[in-house]
C-alpha positions as CSV (number, residue, x, y, z in Angstrom):
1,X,74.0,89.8,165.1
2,X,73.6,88.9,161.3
3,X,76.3,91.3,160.5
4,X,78.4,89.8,162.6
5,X,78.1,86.1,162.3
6,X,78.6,87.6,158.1
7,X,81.7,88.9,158.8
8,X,82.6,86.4,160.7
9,X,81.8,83.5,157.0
10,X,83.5,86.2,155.5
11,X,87.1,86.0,157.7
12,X,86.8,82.3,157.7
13,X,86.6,82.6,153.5
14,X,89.3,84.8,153.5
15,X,91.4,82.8,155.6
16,X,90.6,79.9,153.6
17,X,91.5,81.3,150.1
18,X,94.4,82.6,151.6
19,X,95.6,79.5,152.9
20,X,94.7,77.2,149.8
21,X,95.9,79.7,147.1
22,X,99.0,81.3,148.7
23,X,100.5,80.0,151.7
24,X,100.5,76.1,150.3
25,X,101.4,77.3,146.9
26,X,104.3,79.4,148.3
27,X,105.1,76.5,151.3
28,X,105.4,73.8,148.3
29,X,107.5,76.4,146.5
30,X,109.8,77.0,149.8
31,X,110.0,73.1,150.0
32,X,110.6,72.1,146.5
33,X,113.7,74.2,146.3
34,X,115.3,73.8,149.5
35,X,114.6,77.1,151.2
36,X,115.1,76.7,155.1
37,X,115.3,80.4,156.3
38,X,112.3,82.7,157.8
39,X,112.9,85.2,155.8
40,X,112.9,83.3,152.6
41,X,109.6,82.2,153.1
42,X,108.6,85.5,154.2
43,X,109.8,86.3,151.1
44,X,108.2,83.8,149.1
45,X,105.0,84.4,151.0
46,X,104.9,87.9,150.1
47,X,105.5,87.2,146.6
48,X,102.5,84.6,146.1
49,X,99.9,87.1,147.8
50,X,101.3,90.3,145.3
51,X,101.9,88.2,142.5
52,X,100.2,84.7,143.0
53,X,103.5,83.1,142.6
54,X,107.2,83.9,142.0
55,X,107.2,85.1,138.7
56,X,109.2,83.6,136.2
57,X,110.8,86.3,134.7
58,X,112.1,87.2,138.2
59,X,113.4,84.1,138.9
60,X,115.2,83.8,135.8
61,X,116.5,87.0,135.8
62,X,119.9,86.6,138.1
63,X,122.5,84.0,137.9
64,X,122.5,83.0,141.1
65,X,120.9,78.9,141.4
66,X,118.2,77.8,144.0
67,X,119.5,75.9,147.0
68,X,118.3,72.9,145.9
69,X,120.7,73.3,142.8
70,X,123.5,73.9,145.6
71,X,122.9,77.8,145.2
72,X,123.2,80.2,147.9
73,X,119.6,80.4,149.9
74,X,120.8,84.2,151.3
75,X,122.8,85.0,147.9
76,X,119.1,83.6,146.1
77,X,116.9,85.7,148.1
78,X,119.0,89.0,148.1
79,X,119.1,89.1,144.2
80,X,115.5,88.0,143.9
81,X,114.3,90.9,146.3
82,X,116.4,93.3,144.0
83,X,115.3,92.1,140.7
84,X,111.9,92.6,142.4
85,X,112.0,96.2,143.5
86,X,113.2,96.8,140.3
87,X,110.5,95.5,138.1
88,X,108.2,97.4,141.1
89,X,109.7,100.5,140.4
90,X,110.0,100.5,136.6
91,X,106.9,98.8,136.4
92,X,104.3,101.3,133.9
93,X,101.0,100.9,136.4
94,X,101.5,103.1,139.5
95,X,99.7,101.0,141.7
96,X,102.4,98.7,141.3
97,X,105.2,100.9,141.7
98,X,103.4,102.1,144.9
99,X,104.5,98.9,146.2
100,X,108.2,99.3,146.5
101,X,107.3,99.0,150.2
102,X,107.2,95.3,150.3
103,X,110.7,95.0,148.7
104,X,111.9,98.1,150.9
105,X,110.9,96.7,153.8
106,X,113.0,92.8,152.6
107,X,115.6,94.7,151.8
108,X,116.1,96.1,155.5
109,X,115.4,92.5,157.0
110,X,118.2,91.5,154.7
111,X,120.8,94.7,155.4
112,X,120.1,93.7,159.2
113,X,120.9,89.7,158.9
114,X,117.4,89.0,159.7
115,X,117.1,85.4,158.7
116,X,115.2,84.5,161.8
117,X,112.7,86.8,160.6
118,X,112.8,87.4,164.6
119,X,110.6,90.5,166.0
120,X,110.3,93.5,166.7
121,X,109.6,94.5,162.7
122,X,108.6,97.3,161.2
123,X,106.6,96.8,158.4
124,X,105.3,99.6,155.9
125,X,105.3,102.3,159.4
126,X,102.9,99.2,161.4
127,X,105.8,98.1,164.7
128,X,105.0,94.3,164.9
129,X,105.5,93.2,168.7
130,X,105.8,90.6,170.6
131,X,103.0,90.5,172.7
């Protein structure tokens, strides 16, 4: 019972942390700059929790302006996923380069029009289902 009523503190930290550092820091960042699709804040989401933001250097790396700049949201998102697997796979540390999944897996979201972020997905080999 003690374990479990642990693991239990531990989920609800997790969930916590997770909430206050990354999804509000990515939500305000999704807001701010006048994203409106699922898959941008998908996106954005999955950048905070790898990074623990969207990294400058990134960002700044395409032409292309943020919507709320009158950019292109889909134009924005497509070159900020490829300047991202990119970096991933240049990157010197391994363990980052091992990643190449996360942009892989945008990437085919964005090949299939899948701004809805609608289901089924197939996410690093996991099928994600309605239930």
């Amino acid at each position: 019972i003690v374990a479990s009523r642990n693991e239990t503190k531990m989920k609800e930290a997790q969930d916590e942390i997770f909430e206050e550092v990354y999804l509000a820091g990515a939500t305000k960042y999704f807001v701010s700059n006048g994203f409106k699709e699922n898959l941008s804040f998908a996106v954005i989401v999955d950048s905070f929790l790898h990074s623990g933001s969207m990294l400058k250097f990134l960002t700044n790396s395409f032409p292309e302006k943020l919507p709320k700049n009158k950019g292109s949201e889909k134009k924005w998102i497509k070159d900020y996923v490829a300047a991202r697997d990119k970096w991933l796979r240049g990157h010197s540390r391994k363990d980052l380069r091992n990643t190449v999944y996360r942009t892989e897996f945008f990437t085919t979201q964005l090949k299939n029009g899948n701004w809805a972020f609608g289901l089924p997905l197939t996410a690093n080999g996991t099928k994600i289902k309605e239930n």
